[in-house]
C-alpha positions as CSV (number, residue, x, y, z in Angstrom):
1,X,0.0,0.0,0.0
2,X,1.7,3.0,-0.9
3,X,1.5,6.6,1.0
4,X,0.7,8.6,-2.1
5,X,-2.2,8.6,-3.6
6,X,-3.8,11.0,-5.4
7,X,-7.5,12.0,-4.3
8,X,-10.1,12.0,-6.4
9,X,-11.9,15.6,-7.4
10,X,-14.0,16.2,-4.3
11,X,-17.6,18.2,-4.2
12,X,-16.6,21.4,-3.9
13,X,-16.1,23.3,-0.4
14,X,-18.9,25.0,1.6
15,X,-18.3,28.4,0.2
16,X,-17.6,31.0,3.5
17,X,-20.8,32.8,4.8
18,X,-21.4,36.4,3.4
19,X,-21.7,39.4,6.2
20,X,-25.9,39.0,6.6
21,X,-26.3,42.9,5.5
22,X,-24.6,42.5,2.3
23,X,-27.4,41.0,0.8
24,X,-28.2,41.8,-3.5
25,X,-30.7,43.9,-4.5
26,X,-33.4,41.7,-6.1
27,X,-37.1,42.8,-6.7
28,X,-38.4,40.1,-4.5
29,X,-36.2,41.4,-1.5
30,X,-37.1,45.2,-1.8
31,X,-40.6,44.4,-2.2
32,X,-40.5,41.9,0.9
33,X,-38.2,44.5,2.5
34,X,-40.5,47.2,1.9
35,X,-43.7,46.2,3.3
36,X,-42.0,45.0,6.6
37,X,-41.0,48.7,6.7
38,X,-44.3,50.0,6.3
39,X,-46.1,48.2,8.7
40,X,-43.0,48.7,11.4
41,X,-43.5,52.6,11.1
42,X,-47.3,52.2,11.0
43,X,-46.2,50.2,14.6
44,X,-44.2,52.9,15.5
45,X,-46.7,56.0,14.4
46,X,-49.7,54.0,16.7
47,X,-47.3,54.2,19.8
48,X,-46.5,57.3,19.5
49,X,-50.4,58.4,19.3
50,X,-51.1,55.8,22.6
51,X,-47.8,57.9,24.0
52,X,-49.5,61.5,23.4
53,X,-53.7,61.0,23.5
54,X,-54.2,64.5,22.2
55,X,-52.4,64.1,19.5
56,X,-55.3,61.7,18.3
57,X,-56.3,64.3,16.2
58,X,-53.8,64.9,13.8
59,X,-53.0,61.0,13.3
60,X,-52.6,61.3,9.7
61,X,-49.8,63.6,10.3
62,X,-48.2,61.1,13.0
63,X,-48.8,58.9,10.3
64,X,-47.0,60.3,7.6
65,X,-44.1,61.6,9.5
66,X,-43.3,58.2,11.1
67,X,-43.5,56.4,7.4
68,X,-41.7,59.2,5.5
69,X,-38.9,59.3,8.1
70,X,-38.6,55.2,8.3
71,X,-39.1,54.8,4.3
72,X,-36.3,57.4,4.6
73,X,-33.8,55.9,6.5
74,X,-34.7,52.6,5.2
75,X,-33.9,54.6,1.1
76,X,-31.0,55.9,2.4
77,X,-29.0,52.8,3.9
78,X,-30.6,50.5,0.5
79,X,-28.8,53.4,-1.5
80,X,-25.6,53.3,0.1
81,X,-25.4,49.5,0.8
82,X,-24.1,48.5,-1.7
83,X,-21.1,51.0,-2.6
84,X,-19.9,50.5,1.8
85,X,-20.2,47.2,1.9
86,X,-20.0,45.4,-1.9
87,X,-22.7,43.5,-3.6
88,X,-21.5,40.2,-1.5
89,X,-19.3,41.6,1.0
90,X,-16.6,38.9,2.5
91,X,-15.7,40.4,5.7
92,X,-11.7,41.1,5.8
93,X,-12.2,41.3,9.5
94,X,-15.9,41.1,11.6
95,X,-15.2,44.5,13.6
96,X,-14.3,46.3,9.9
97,X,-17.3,45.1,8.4
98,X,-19.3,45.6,11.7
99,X,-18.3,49.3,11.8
100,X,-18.2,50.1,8.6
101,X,-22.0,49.1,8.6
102,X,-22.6,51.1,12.0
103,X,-21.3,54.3,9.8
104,X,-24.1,53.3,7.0
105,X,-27.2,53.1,9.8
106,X,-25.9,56.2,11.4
107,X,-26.0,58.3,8.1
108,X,-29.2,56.9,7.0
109,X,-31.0,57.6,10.4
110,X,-29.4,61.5,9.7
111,X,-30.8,61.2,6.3
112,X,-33.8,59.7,6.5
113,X,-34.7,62.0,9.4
114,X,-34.4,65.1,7.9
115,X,-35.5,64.1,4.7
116,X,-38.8,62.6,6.3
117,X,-39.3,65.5,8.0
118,X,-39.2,67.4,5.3
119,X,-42.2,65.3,3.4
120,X,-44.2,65.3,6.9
121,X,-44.0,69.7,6.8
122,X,-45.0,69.4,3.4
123,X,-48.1,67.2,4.1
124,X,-49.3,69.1,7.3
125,X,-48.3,72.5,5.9
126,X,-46.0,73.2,8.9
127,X,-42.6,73.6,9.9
128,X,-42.5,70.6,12.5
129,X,-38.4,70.3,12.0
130,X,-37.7,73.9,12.8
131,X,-40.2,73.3,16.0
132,X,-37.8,70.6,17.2
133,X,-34.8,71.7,16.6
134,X,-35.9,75.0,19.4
135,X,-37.0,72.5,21.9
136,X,-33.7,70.6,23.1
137,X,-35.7,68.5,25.2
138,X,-38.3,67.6,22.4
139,X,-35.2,67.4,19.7
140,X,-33.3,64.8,22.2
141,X,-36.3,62.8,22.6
142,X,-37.1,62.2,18.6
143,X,-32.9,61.6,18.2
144,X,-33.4,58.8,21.1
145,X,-36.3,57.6,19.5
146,X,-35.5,57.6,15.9
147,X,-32.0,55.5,17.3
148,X,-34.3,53.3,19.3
149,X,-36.4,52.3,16.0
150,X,-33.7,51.8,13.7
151,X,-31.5,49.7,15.9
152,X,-34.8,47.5,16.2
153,X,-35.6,47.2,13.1
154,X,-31.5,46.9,12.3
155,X,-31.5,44.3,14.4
156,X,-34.5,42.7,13.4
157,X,-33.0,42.8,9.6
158,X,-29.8,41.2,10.7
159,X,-31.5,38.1,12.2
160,X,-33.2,37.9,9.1
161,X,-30.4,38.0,7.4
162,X,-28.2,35.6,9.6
163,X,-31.1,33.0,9.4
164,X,-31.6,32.8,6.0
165,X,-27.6,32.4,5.4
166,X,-27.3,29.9,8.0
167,X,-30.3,28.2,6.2
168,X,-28.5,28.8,2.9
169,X,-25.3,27.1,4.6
170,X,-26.9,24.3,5.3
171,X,-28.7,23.6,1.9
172,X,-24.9,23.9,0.6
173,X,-24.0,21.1,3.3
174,X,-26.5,19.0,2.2
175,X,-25.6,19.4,-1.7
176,X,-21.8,18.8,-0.6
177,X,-23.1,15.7,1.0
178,X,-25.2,14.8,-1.9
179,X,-22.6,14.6,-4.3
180,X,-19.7,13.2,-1.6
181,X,-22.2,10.2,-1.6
182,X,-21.9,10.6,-5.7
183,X,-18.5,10.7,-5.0
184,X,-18.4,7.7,-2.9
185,X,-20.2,5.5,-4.8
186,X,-18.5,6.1,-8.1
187,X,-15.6,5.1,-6.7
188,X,-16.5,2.3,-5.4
189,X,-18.0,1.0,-9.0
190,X,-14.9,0.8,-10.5
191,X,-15.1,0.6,-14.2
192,X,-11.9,-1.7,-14.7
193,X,-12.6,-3.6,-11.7
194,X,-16.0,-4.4,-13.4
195,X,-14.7,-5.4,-16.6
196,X,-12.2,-7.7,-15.8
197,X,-14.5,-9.2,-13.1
198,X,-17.3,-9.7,-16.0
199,X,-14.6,-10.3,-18.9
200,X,-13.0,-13.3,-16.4
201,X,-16.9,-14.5,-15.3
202,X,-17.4,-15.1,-19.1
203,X,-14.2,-17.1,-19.3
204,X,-15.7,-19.2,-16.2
205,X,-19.2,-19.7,-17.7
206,X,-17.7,-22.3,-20.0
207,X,-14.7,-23.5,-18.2
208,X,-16.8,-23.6,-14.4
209,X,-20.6,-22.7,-14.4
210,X,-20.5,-23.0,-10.7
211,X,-17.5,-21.1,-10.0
212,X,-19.0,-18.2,-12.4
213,X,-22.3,-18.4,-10.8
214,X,-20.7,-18.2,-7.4
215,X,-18.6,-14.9,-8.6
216,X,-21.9,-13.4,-10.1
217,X,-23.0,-13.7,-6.7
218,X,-20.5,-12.1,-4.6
219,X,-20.3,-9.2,-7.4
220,X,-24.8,-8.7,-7.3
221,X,-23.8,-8.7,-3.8
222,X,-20.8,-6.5,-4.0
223,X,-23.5,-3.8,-6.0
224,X,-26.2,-4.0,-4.4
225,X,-24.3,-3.2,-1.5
226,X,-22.3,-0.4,-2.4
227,X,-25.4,1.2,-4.1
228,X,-27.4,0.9,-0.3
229,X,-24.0,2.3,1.1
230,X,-24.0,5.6,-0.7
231,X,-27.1,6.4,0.3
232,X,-27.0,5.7,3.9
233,X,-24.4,7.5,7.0
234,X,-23.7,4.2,9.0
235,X,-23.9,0.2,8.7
236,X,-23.1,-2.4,10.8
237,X,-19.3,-3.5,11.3
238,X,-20.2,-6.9,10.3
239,X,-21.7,-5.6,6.7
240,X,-18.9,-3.8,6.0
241,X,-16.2,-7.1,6.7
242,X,-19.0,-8.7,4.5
243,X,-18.4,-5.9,1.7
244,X,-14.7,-6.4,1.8
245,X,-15.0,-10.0,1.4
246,X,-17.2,-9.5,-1.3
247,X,-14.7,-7.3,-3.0
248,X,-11.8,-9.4,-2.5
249,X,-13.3,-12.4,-4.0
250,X,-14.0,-10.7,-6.7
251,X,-9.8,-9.2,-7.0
252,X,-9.4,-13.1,-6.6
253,X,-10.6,-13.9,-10.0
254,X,-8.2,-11.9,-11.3
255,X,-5.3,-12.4,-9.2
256,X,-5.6,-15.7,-8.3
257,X,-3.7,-17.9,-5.6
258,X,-1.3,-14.5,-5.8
259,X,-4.3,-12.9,-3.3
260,X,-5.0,-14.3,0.1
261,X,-6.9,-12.9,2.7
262,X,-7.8,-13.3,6.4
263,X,-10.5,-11.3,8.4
264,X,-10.8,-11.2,12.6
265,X,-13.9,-9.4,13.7
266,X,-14.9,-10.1,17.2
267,X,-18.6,-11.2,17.4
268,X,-19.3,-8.7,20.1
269,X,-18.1,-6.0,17.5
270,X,-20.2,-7.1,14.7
271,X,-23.3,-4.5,15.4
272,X,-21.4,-1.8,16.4
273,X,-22.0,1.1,13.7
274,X,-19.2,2.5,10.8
275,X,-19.6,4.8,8.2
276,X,-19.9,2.8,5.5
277,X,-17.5,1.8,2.5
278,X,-14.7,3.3,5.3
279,X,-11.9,0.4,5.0
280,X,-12.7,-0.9,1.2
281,X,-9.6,2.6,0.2
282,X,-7.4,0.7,2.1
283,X,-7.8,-2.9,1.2
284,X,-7.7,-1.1,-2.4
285,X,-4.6,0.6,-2.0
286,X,-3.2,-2.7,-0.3
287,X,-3.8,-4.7,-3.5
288,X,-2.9,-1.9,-6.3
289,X,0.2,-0.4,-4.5
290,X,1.0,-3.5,-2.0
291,X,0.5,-7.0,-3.6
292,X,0.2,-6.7,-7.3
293,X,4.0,-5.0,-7.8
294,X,5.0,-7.9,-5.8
295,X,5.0,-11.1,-8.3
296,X,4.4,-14.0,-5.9
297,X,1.5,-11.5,-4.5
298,X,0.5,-11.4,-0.6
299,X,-2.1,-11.8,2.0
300,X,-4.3,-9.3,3.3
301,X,-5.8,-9.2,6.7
302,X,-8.0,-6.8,8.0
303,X,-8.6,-6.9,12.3
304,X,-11.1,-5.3,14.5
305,X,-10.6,-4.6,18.2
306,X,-11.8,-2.0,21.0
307,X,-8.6,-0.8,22.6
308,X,-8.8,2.0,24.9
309,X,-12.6,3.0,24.7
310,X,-12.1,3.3,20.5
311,X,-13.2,0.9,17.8
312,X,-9.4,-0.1,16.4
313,X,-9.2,-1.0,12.4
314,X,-6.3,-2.5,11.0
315,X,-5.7,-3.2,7.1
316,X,-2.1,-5.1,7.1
317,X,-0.8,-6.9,3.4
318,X,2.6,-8.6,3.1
319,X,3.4,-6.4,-0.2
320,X,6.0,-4.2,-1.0
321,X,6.0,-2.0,1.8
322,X,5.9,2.2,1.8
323,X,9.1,2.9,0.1
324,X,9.2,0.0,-2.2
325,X,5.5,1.4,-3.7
326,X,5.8,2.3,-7.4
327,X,4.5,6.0,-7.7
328,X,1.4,5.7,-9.4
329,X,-2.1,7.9,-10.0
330,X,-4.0,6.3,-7.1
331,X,-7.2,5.2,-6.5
332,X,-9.8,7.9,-7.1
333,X,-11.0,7.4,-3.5
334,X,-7.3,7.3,-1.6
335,X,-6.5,8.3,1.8
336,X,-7.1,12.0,2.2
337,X,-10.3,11.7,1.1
338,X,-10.4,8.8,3.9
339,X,-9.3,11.3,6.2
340,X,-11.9,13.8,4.8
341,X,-14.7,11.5,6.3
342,X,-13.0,10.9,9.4
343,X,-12.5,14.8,10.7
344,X,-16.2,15.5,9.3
345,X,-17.7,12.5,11.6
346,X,-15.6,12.5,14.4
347,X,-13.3,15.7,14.4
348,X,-10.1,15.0,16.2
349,X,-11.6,11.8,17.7
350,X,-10.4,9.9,15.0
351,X,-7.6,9.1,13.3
352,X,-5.6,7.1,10.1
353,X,-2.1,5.9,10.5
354,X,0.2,4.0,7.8
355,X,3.0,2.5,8.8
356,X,5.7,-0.2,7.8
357,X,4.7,-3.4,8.9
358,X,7.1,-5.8,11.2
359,X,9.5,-7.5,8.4
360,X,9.3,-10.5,11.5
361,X,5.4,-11.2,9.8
362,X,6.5,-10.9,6.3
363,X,6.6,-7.0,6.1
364,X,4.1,-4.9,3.8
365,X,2.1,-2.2,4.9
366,X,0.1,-1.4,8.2
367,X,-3.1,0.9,7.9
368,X,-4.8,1.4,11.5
369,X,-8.0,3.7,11.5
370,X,-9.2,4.7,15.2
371,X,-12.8,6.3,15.8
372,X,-14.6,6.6,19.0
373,X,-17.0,3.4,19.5
């Protein structure tokens, strides 16, 4: 089994989540945008009439200050988005983004207020922003409020925002998955490993009916089984030594007497769940890189044991060994993408080691692969 293989062209990576605000201008956003706008400043102008009871009687002005100054601020920050922050920001740092955005709501609470105010004095025919601004105490109390609403319905936006990415982030994670299953499960169906195993069971359907009907066996087995493996996150320990024996009698009618194997899977290990199609790399990398450079060929022998409260997997073959490997292409499913599957189940619980194998049992390769039971 040799250490290099190359990996096979992966589903691509979960792209890095956009800052929530930067989100594009569509027609079905500033539509949906816009009515949550109008009915928070309708919201907004109805407290403000429960606040001051005599003011009951000019509620249409109320009415159209509180939506020209909120459609205001809500203009000017949509106007400006975009140039501050980019049509898709990617955040060089959180804080940069984070201020750079508290500089945008800022302005377009300045702008928006006076430029709402301005629509409300033309409506009521009055001069309500030269009114506040000679009343400091009236002036500080629509500043504090006008801050009050738009960090609300800021904040409100952002959770929008931040849920629908997060729900956007997970929809990629599922696609990944999707095609890492694809993945998966083409590699498994090897086409050359197929041909030769039908282009040898035609040979045998003249020369040994019941040694070809046996092999068509193991390899509707083999199928069937690596179709339900793709589609499923964990199988039975027992299935999966099942699967490699399956395999292996099927590398047999090709290699022969050259390919011997052994398996040793406690019984009280049999149910115990594994992501499935895990060792199957390793037995393949045993044969293409371990046994079949060597000429007389070698013995494979894949082990099972619980050693220190995790489920212990070891893929040994007398072949060449590490060093002796011929450099070669690899497997489309090789070890990093082994590893791949490994950190994304079990993070830093589990782990795959190759190592040379005592020369005392013949040499070769070891492969052990640790995961929590």
């Amino acid at each position: 089994m040799a250490a290099i293989v190359t990996p096979s062209k992966t589903a691509p990576p979960i792209a890095p989540p956009q800052f929530p605000f930067a989100r594009p201008h569509t027609r079905e956003n500033v539509i949906r945008h816009g009515i949550q706008v109008g009915v928070f400043n309708c919201v907004l102008a109805l407290l403000q009439l429960i606040a001051g009871a005599e003011r009951w009687r000019d509620w249409d002005d109320v009415l159209v200050y509180s939506n020209a100054i909120g459609f205001g601020i809500w203009g000017f920050i949509e106007l400006f988005r975009i140039p501050l922050l980019g049509e898709a920001a990617q955040p060089r740092s959180r804080g940069s983004d984070l201020a750079r955005y508290m500089v945008l709501v800022c302005g377009g609470v300045i702008g928006g207020w006076i430029v709402g105010s301005f629509v409300g004095d033309l409506y009521c025919g009055c001069h309500q922003m030269a009114s506040i601004m000679g009343q400091p105490n009236r002036l500080r109390t629509a500043i504090i409020f006008s801050v009050v609403a738009a960090t609300v319905a800021t904040y409100f936006f952002y959770s929008r925002a931040r849920d629908m990415l997060q729900r956007e982030r997970i929809a990629q994670a599922e696609r990944d998955a999707t095609m890492a299953r694809l993945a998966l499960l083409q590699s498994q169906l090897e086409p050359h490993m197929l041909f030769n195993t039908l282009a040898n069971l035609r040979v045998l359907i003249g020369l040994d009916p019941a040694r070809a009907q046996a092999m068509l066996d193991r390899l509707i087995a083999f199928l069937r089984a690596t179709l339900t493996a793709s589609r499923t996150q964990a199988h039975a320990l027992g299935a999966e030594f099942e699967r490699l024996d399956d395999y292996l009698q099927l590398m047999a009618v090709r290699m022969g007497p050259r390919l011997q194997t052994s398996f040793d899977l406690p019984d009280e290990l049999r149910d115990t769940p594994v992501p499935p199609l895990l060792l199957q790399p390793l037995v393949e990398n045993s044969i293409q890189h371990g046994l079949e450079p060597k000429v007389e060929g070698g013995r494979i022998e894949v082990s099972a044991r619980r050693e220190a409260g995790q489920l212990v997997l070891r893929v040994r073959d007398t072949g060449v060994g590490l060093e002796a490997a011929p450099a070669s292409n690899g497997t489309r499913f090789g070890l990093k993408q082994v590893r791949e599957r490994l950190q994304t189940l079990h993070g830093d619980a589990a782990s795959l080691e190759l190592e040379p194998a005592a020369q005392a049992d013949g040499g070769g390769t070891l492969a052990t692969l640790r995961l929590p039971v």
